[in-house]
N, C-alpha and C positions, 0 to 999 in steps of 0.2 A: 472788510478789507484790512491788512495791517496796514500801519503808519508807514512812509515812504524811511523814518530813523529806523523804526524796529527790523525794516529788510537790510537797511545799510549795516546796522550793528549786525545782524547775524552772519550777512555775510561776510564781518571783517572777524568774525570770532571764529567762522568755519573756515577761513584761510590762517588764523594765527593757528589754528588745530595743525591744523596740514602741514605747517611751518616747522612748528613743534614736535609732529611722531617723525617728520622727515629727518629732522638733527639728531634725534634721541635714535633713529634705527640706526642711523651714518654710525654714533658710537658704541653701536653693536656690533657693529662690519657688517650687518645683512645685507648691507649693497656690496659686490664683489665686480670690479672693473678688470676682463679679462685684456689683456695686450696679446697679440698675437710674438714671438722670438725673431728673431732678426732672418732668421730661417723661414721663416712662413711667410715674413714682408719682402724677402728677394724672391720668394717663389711667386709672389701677388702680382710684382711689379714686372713679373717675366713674363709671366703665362702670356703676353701679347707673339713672344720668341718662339711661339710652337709653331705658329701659322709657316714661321720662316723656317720652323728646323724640321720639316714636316712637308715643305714643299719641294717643285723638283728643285736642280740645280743651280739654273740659273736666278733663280726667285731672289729678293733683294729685303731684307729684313724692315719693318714699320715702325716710323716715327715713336708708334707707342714704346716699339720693343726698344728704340736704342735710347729712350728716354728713359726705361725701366733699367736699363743697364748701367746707365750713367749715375744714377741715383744709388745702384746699388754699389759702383765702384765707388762711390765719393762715401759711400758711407762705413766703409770698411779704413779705419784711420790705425790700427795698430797691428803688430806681429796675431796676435791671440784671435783678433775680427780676421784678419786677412785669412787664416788656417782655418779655421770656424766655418765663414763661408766658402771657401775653396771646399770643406769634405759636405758641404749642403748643397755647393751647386754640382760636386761628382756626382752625388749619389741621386740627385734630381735628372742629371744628364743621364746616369745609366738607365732609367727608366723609360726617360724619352727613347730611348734606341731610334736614333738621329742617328746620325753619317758622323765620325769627327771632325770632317772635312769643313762641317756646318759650325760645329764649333768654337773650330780654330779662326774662320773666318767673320766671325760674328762682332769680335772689338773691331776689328780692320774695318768693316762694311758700316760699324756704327760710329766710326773715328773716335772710340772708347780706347785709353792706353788704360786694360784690365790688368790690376793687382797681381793677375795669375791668369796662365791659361786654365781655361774650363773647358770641360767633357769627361766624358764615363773612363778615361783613361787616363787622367794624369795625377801623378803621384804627389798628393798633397804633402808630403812631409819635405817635398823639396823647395819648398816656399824659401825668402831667404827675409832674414831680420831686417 
């Protein structure tokens, strides 16, 4: 049997290893931490809004959705983000091919005062400073 030192030493040598290729690879960049764009985390935080822009009319949009909404209008703080996302969430709305009706009524129904109205029809360059 080995010594109960000789397993504790190897093991503190096999984790100073592991220690060690981990910083040496970090300053290689072989590790590469993707972030998703601000475009892909408003679509993340929407996708709860299809259930609602997808159902009949009377249908009432989910806590999830108006939570995803609000986060997304709070997160949109200057001229450049407010355009940015307005031409990501049109061109997300024209795919949904939802109602506009759905919408337009979608901040009202979540008591969200959105930056911009949103849907496959509204002309992003009319945003204002």
């Amino acid at each position: 049997t080995i010594p109960i030192k000789q397993t504790k030493m190897r093991k503190s040598i096999s984790i100073a290893f592991v220690i060690a290729i981990t910083i040496f690879m970090s300053h290689l960049n072989v590790f590469t931490v993707y972030s998703l764009t601000p475009c892909e985390e408003a679509t993340n935080l929407l996708t709860p809004c299809l259930r609602y822009l997808w159902a009949p009319p009377e249908a009432k949009p989910s806590p999830e959705c108006c939570s995803g909404l609000d986060k997304v209008n709070k997160g949109v703080k200057t001229y450049d983000d407010r355009h940015d996302m307005c031409i990501c969430l049109s061109s997300e709305a024209a795919i949904t091919s939802a109602d506009q009706y759905k919408f337009d009524n979608l901040p009202k129904l979540c008591n969200v005062a959105l930056f911009a109205p949103v849907g496959p029809k509204f002309d992003c360059s009319t945003i204002k400073v």
